[in-house]
VEXLOTOR-850858 format. One record per atom (N, C-alpha, C): residue number from 1; residue in three letters; atom name; x, y, z. Coordinates in pm, 1 decimal, decimal comma. Each point is the difference from the previous one (the first is absolute). Layout:
BEGIN
<rec><pos>NUM</pos><code>Ala</code><site>CA</site><u>X</u><v>Y</v><w>Z</w></rec>
...
! end
This chain:
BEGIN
<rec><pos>1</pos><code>Unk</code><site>N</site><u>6320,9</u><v>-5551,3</v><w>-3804,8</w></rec>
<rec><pos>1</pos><code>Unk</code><site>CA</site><u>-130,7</u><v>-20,1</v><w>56,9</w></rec>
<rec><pos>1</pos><code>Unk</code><site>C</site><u>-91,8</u><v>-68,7</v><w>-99,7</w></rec>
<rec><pos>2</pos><code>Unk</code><site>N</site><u>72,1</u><v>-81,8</v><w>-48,8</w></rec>
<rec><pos>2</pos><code>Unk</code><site>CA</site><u>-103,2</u><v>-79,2</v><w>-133,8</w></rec>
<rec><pos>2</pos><code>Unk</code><site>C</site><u>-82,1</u><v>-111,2</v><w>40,9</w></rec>
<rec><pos>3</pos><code>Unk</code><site>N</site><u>48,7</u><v>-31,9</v><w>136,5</w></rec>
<rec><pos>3</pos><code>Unk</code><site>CA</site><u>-112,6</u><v>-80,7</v><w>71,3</w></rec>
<rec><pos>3</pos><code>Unk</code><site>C</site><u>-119,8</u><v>24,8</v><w>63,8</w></rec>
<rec><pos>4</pos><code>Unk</code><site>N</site><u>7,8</u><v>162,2</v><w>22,3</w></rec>
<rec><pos>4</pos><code>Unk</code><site>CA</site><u>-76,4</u><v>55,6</v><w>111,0</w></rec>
<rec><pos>4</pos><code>Unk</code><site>C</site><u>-127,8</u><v>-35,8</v><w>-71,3</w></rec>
<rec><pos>5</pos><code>Unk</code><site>N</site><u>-140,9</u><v>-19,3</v><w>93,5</w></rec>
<rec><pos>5</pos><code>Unk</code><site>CA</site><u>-98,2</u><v>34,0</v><w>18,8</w></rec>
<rec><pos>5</pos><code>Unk</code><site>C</site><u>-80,9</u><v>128,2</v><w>-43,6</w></rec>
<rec><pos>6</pos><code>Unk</code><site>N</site><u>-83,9</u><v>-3,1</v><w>-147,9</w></rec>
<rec><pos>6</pos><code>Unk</code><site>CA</site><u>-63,6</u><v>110,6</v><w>26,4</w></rec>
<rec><pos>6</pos><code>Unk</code><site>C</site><u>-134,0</u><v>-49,0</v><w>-80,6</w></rec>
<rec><pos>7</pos><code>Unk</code><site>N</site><u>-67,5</u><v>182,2</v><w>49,9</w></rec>
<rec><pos>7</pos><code>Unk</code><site>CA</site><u>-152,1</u><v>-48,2</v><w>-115,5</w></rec>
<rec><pos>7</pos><code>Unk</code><site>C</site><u>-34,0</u><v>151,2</v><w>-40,1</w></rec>
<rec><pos>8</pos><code>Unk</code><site>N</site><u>-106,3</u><v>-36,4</v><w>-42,4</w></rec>
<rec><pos>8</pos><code>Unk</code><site>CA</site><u>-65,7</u><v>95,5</v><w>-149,8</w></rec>
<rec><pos>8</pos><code>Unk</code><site>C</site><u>-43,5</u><v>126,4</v><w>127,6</w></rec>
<rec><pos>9</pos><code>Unk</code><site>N</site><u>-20,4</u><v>132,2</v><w>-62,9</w></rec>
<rec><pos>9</pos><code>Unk</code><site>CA</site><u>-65,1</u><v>56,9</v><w>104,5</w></rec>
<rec><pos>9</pos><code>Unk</code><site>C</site><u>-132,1</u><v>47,6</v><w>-128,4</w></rec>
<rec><pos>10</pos><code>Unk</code><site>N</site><u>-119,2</u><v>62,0</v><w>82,8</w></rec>
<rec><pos>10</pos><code>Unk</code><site>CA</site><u>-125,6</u><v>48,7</v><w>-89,5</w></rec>
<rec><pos>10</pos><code>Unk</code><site>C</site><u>44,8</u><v>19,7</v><w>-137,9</w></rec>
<rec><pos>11</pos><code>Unk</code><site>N</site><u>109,4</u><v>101,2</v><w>11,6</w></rec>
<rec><pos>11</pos><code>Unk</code><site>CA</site><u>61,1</u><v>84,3</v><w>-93,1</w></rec>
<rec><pos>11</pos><code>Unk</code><site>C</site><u>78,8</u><v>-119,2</v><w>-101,9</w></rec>
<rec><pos>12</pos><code>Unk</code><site>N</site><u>-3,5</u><v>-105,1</v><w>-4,7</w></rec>
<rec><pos>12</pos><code>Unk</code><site>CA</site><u>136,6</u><v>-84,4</v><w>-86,8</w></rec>
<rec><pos>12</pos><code>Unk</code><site>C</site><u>104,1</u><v>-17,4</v><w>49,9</w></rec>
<rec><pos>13</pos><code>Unk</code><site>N</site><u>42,2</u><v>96,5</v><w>53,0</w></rec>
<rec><pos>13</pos><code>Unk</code><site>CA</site><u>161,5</u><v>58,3</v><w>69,7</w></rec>
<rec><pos>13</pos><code>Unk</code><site>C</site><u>36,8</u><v>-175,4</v><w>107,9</w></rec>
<rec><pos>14</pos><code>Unk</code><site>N</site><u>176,3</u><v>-19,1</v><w>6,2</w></rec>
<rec><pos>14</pos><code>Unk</code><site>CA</site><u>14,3</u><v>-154,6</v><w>12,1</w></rec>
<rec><pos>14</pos><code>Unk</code><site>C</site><u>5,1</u><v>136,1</v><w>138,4</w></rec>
<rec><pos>15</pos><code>Unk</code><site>N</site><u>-21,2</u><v>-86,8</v><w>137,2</w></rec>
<rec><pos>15</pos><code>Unk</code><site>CA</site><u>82,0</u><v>50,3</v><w>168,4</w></rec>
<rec><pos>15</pos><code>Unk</code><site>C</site><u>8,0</u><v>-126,8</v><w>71,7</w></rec>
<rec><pos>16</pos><code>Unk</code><site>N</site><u>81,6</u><v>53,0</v><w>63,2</w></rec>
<rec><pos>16</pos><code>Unk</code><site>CA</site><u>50,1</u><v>-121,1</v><w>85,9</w></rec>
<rec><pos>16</pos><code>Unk</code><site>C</site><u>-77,0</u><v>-46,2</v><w>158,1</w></rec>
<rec><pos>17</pos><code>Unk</code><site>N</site><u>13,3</u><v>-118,3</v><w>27,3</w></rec>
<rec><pos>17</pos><code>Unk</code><site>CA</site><u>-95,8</u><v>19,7</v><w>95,7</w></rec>
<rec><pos>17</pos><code>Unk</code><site>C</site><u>65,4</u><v>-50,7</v><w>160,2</w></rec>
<rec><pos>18</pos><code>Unk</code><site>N</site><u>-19,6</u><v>48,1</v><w>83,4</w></rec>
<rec><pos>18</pos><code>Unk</code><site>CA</site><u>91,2</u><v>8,8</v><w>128,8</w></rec>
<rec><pos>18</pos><code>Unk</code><site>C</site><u>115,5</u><v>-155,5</v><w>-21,5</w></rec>
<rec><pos>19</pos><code>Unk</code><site>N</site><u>-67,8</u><v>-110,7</v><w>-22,1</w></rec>
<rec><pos>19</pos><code>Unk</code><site>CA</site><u>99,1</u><v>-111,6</v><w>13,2</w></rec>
<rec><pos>19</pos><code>Unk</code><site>C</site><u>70,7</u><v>2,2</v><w>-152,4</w></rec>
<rec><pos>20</pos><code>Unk</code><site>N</site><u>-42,3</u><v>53,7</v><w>-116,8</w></rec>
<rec><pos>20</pos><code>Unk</code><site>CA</site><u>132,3</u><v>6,2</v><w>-68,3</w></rec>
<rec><pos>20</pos><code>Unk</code><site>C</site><u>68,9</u><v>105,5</v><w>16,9</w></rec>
<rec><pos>21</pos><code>Unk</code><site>N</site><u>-15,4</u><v>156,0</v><w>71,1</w></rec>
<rec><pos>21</pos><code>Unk</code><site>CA</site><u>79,4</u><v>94,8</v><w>24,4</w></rec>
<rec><pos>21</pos><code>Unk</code><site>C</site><u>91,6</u><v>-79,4</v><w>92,6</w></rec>
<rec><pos>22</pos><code>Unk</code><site>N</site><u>-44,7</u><v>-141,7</v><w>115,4</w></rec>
<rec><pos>22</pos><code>Unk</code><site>CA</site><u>116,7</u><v>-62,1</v><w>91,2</w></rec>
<rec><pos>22</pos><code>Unk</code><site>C</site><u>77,7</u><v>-52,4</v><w>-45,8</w></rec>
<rec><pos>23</pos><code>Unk</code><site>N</site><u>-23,6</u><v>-106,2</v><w>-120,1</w></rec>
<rec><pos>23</pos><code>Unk</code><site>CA</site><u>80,0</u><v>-61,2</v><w>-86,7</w></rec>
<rec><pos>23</pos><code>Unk</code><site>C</site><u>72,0</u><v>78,3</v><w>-67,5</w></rec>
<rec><pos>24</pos><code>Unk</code><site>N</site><u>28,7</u><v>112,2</v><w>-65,9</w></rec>
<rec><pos>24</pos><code>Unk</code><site>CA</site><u>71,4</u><v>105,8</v><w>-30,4</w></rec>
<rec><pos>24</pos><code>Unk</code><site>C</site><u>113,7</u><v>86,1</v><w>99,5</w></rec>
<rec><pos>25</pos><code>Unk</code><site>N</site><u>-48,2</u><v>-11,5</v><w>106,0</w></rec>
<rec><pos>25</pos><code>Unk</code><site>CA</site><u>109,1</u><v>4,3</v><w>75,9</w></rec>
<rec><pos>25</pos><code>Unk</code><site>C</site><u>112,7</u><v>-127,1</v><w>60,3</w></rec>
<rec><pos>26</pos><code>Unk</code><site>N</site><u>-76,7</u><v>-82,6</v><w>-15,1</w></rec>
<rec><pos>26</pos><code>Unk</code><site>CA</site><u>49,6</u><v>-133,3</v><w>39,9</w></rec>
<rec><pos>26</pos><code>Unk</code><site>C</site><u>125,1</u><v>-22,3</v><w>-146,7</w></rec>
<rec><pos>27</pos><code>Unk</code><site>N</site><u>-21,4</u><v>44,0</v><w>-108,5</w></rec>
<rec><pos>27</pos><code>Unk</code><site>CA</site><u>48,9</u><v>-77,4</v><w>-128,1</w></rec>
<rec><pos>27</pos><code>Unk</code><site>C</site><u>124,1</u><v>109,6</v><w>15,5</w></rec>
<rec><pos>28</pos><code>Unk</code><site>N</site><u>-20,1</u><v>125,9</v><w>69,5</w></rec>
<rec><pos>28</pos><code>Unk</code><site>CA</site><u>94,0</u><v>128,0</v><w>30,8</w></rec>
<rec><pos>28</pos><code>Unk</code><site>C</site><u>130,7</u><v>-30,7</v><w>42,5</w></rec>
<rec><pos>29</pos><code>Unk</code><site>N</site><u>-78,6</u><v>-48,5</v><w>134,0</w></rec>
<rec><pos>29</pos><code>Unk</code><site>CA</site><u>111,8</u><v>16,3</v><w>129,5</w></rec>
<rec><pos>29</pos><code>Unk</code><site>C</site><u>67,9</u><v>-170,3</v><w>-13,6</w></rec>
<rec><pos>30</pos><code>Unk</code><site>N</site><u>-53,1</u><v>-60,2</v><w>-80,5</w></rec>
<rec><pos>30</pos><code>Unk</code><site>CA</site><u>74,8</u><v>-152,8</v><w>-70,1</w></rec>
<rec><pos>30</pos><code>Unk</code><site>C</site><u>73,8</u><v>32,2</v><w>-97,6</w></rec>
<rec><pos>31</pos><code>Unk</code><site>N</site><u>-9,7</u><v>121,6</v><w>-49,4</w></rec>
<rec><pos>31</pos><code>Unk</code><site>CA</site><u>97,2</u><v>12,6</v><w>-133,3</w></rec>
<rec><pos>31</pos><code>Unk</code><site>C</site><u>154,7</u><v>79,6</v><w>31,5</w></rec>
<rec><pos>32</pos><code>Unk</code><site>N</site><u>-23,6</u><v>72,1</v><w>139,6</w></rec>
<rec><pos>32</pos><code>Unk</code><site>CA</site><u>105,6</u><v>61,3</v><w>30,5</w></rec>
<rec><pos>32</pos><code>Unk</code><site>C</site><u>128,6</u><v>-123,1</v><w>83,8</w></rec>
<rec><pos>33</pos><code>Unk</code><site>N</site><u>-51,8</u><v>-76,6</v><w>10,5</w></rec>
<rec><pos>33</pos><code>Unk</code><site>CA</site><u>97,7</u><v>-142,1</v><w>57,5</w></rec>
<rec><pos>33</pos><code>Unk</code><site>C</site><u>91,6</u><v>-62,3</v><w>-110,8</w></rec>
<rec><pos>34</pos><code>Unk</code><site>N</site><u>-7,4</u><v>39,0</v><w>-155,5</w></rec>
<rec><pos>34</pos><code>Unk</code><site>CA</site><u>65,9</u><v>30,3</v><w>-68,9</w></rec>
<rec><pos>34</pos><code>Unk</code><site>C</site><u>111,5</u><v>79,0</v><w>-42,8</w></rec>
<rec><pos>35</pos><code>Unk</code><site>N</site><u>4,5</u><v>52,9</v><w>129,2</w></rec>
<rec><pos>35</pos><code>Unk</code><site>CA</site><u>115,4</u><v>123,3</v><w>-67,9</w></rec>
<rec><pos>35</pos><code>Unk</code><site>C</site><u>131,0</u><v>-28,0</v><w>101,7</w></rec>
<rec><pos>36</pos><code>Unk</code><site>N</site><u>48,5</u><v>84,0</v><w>-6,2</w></rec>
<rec><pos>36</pos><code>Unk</code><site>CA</site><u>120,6</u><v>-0,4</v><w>59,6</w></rec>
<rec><pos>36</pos><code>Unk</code><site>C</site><u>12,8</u><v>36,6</v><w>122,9</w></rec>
<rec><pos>37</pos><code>Unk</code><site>N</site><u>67,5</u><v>-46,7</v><w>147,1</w></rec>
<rec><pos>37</pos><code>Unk</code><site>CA</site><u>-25,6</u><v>102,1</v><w>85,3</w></rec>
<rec><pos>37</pos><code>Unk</code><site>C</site><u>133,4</u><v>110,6</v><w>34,4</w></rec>
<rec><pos>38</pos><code>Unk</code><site>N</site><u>-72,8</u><v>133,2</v><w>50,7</w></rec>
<rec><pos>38</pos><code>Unk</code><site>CA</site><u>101,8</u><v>96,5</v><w>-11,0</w></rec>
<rec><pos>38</pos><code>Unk</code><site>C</site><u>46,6</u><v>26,5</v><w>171,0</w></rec>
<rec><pos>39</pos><code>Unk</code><site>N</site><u>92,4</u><v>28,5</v><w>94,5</w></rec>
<rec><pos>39</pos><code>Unk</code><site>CA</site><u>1,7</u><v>46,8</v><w>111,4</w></rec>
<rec><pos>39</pos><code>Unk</code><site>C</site><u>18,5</u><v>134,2</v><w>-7,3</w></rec>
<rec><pos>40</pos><code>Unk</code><site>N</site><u>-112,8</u><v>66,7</v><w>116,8</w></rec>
<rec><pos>40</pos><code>Unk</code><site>CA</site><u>54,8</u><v>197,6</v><w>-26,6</w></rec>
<rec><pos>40</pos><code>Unk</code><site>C</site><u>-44,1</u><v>-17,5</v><w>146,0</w></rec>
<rec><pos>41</pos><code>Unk</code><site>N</site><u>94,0</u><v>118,1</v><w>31,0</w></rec>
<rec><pos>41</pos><code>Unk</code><site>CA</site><u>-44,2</u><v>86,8</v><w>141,7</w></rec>
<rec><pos>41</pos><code>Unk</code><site>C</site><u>-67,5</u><v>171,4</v><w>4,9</w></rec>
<rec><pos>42</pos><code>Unk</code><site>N</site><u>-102,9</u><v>-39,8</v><w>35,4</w></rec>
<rec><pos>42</pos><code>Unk</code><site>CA</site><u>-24,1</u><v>184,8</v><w>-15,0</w></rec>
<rec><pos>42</pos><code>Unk</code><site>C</site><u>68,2</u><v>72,9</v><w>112,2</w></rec>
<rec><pos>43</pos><code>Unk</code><site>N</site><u>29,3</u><v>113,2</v><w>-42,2</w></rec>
<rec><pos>43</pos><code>Unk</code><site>CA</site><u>61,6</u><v>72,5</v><w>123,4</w></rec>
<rec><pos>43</pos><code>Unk</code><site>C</site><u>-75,8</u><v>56,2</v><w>106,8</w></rec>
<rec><pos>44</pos><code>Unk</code><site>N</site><u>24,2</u><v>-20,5</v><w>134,7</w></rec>
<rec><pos>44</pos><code>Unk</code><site>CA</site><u>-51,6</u><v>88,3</v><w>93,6</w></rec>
<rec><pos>44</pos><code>Unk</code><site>C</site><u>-47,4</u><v>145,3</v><w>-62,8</w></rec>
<rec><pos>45</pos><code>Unk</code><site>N</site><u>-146,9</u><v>31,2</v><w>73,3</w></rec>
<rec><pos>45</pos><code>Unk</code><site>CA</site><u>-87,5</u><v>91,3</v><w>-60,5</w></rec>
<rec><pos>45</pos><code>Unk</code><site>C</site><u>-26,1</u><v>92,2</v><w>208,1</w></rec>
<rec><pos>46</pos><code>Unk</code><site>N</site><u>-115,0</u><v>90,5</v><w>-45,0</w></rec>
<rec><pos>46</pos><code>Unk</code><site>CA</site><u>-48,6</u><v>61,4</v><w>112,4</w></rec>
<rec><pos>46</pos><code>Unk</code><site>C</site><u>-91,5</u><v>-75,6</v><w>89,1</w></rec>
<rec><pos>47</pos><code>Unk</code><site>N</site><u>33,0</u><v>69,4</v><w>117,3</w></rec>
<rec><pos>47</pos><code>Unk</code><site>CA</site><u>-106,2</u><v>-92,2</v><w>137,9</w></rec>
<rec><pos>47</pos><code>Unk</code><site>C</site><u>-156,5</u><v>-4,4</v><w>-85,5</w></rec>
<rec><pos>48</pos><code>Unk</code><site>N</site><u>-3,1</u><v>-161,2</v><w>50,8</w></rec>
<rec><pos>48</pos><code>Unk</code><site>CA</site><u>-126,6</u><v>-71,8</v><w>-51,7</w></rec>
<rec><pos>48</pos><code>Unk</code><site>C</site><u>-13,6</u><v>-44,6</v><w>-141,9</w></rec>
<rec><pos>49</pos><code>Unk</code><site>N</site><u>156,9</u><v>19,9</v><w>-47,5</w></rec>
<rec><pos>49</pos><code>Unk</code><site>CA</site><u>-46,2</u><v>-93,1</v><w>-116,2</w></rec>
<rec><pos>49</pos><code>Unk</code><site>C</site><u>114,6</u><v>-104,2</v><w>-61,3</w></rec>
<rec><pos>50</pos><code>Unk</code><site>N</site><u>-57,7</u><v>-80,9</v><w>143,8</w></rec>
<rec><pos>50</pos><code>Unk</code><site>CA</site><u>109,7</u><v>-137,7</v><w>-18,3</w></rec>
<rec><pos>50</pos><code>Unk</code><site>C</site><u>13,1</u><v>-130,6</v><w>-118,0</w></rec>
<rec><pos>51</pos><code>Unk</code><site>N</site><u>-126,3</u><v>20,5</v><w>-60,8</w></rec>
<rec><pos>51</pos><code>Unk</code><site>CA</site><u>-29,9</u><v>-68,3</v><w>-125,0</w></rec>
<rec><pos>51</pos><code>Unk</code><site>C</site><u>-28,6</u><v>95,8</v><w>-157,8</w></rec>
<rec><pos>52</pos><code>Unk</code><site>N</site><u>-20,4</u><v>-68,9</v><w>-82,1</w></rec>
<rec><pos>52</pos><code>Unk</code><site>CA</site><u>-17,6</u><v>59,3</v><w>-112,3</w></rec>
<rec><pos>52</pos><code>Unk</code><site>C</site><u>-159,8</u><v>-93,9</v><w>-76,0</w></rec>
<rec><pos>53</pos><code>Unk</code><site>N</site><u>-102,8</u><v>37,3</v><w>-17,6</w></rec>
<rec><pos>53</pos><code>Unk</code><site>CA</site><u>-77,6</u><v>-119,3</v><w>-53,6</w></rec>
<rec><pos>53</pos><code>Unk</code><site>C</site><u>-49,4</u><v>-22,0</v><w>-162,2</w></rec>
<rec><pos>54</pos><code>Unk</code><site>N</site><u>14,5</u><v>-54,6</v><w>-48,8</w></rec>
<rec><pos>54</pos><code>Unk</code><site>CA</site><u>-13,5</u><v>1,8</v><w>-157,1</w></rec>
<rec><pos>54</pos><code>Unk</code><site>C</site><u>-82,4</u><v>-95,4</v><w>-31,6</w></rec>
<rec><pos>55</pos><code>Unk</code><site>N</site><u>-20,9</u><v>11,2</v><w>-126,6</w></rec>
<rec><pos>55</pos><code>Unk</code><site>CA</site><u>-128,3</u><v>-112,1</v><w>-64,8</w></rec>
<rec><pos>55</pos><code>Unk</code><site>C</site><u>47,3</u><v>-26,7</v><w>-141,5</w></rec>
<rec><pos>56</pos><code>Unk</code><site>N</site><u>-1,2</u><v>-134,1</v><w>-42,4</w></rec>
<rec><pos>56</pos><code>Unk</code><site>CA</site><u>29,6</u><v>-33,8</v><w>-132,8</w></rec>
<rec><pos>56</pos><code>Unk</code><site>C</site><u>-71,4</u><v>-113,9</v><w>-67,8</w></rec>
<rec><pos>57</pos><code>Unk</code><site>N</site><u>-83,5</u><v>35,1</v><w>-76,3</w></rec>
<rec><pos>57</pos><code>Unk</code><site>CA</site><u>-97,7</u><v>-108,5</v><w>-81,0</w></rec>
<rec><pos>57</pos><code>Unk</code><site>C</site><u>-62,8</u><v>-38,0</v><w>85,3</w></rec>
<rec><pos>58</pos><code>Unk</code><site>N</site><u>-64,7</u><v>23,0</v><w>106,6</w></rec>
<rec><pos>58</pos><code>Unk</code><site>CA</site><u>-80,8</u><v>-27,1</v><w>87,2</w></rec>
<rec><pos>58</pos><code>Unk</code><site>C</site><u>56,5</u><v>-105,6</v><w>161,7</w></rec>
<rec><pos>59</pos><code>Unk</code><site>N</site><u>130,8</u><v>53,8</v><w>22,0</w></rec>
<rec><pos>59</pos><code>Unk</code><site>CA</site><u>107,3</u><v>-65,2</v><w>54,6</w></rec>
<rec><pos>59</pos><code>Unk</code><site>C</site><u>24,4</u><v>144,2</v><w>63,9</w></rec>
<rec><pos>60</pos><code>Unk</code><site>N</site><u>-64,3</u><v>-17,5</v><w>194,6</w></rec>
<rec><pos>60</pos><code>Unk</code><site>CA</site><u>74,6</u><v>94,4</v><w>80,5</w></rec>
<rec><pos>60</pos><code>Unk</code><site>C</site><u>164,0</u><v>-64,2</v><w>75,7</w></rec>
<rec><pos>61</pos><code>Unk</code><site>N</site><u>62,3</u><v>115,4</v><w>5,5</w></rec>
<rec><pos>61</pos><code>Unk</code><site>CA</site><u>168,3</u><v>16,2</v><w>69,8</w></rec>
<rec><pos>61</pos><code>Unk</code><site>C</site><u>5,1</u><v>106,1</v><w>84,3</w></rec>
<rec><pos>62</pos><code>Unk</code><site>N</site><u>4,9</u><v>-50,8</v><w>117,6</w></rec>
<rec><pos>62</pos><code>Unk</code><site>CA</site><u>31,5</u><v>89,8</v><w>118,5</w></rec>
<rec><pos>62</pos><code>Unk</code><site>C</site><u>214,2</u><v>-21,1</v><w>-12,2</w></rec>
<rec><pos>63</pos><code>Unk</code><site>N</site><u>68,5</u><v>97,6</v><w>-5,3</w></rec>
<rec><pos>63</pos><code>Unk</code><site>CA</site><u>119,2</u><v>22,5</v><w>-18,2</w></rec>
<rec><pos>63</pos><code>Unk</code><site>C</site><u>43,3</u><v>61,7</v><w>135,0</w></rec>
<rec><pos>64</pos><code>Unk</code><site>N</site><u>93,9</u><v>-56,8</v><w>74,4</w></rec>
<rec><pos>64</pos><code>Unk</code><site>CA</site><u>7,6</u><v>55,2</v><w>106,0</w></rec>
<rec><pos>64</pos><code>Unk</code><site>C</site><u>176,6</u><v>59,1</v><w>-39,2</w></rec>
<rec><pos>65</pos><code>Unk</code><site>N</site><u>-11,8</u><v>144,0</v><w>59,3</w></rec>
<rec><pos>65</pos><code>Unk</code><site>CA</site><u>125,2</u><v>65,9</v><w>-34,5</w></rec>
<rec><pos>65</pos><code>Unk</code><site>C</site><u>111,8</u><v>-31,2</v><w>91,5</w></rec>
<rec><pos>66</pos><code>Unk</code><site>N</site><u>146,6</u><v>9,7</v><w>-119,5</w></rec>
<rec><pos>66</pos><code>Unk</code><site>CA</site><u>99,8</u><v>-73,3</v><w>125,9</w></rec>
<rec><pos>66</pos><code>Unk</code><site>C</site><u>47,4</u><v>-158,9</v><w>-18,8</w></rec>
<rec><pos>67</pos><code>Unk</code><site>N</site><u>-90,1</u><v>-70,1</v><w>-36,9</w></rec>
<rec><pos>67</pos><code>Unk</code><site>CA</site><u>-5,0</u><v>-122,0</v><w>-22,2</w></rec>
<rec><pos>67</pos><code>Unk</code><site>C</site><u>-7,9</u><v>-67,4</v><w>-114,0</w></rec>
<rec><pos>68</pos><code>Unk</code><site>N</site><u>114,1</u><v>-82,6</v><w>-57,9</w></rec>
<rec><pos>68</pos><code>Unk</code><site>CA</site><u>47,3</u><v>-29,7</v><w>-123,3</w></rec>
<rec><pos>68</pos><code>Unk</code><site>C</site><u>-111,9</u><v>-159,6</v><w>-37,9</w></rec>
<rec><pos>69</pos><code>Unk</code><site>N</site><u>-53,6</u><v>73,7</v><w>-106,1</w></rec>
<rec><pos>69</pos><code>Unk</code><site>CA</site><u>-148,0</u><v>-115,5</v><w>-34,1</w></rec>
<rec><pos>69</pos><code>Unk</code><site>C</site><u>-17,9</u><v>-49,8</v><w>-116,6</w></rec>
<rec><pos>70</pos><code>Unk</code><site>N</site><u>-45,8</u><v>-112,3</v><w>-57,7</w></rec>
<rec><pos>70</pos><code>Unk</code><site>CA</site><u>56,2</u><v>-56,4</v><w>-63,7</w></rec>
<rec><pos>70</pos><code>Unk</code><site>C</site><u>-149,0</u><v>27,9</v><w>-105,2</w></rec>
<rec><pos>71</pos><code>Unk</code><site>N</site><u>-54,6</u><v>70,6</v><w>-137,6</w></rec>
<rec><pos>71</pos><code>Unk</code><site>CA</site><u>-91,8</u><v>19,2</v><w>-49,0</w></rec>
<rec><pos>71</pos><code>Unk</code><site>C</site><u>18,3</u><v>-11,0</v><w>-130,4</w></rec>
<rec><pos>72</pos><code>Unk</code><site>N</site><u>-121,4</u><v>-71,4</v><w>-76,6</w></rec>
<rec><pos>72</pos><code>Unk</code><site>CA</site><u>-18,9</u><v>11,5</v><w>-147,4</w></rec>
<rec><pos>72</pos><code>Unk</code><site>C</site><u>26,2</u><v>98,1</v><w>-91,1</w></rec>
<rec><pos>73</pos><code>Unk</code><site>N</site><u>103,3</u><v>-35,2</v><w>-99,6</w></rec>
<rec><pos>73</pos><code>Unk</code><site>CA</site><u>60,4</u><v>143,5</v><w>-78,8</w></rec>
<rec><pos>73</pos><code>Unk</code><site>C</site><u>-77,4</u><v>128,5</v><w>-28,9</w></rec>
<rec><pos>74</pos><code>Unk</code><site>N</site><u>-82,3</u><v>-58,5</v><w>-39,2</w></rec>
<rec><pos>74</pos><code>Unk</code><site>CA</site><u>-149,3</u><v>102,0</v><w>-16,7</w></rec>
<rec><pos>74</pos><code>Unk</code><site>C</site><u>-11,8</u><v>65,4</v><w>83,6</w></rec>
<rec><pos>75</pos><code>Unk</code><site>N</site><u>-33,6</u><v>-19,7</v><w>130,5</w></rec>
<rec><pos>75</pos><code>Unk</code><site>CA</site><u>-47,6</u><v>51,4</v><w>119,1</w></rec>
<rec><pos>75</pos><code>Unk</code><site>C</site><u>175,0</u><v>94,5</v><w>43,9</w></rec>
<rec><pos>76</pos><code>Unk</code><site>N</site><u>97,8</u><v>-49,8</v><w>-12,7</w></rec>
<rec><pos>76</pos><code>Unk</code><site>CA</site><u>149,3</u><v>103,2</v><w>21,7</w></rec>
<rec><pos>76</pos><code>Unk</code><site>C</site><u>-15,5</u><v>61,7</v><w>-98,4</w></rec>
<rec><pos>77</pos><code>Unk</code><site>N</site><u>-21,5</u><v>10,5</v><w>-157,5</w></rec>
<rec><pos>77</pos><code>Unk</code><site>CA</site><u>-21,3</u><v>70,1</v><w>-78,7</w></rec>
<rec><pos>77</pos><code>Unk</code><site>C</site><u>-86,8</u><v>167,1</v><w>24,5</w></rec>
<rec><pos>78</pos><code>Unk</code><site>N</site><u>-94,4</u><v>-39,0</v><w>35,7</w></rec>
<rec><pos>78</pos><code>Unk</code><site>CA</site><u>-127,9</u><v>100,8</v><w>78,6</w></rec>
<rec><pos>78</pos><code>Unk</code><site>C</site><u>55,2</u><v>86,5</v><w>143,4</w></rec>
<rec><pos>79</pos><code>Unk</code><site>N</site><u>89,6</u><v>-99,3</v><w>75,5</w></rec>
<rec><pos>79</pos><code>Unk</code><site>CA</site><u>77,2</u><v>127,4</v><w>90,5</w></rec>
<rec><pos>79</pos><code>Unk</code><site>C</site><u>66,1</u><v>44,6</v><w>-67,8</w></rec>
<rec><pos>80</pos><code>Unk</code><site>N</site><u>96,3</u><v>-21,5</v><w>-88,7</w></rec>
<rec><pos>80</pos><code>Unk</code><site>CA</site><u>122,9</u><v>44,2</v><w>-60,4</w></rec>
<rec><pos>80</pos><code>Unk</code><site>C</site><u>-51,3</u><v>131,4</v><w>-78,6</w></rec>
<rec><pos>81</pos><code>Unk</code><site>N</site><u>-86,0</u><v>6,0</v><w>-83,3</w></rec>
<rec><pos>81</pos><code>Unk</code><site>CA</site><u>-51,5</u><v>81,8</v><w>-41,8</w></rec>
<rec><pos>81</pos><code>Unk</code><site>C</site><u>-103,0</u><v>102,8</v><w>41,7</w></rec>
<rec><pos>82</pos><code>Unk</code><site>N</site><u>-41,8</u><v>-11,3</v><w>120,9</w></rec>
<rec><pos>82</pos><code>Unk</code><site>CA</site><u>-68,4</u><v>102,5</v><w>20,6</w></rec>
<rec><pos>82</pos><code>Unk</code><site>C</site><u>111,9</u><v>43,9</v><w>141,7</w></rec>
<rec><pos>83</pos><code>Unk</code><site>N</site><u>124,7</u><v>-44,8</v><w>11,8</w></rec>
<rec><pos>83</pos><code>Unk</code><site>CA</site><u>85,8</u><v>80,9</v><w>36,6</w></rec>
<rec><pos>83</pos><code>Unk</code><site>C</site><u>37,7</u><v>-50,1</v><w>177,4</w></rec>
<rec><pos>84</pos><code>Unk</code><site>N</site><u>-62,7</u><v>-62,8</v><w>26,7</w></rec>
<rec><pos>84</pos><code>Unk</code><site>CA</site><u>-24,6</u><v>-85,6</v><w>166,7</w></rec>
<rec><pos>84</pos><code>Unk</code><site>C</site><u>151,8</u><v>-59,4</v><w>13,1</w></rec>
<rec><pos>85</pos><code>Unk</code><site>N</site><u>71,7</u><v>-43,9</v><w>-108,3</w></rec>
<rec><pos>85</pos><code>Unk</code><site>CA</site><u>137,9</u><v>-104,8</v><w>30,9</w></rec>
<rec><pos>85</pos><code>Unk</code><site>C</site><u>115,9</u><v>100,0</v><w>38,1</w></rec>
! end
């Protein structure tokens, strides 16, 4: 986020300001097109929960269970570990 947008507040303190907090997500979800892609299927779960939804660097994933999908290592990393694969 070394491009982002920010300014001084009363206090000195640097904050960011709505259009460089956008550019910070923008520099995010451009950096994950770098990686590798992984295919996973989550397994069938209980009535009404046909998807799985996750968030990564400011990058939403609706995961629909059952269905073999093709996602940024990072983002299979984060199911894998909190136990979803």
């Amino acid at each position: 986020m070394g491009n982002c947008e920010n300014k001084r507040s009363a206090s000195g303190r640097a904050r960011l300001t709505d259009r460089g907090i956008d550019e910070g997500f923008r520099e995010a979800a451009d950096g994950l097109g770098g990686y590798p892609s992984r295919e996973v299927t989550l397994p069938p779960a209980g009535p009404g929960e046909d998807a799985l939804e996750l968030g990564y660097n400011g990058n939403m994933y609706v995961v629909r269970r059952g269905e073999a999908v093709a996602l940024p290592e990072p983002v299979a990393l984060i199911l894998e570990q909190a136990g979803a694969l």
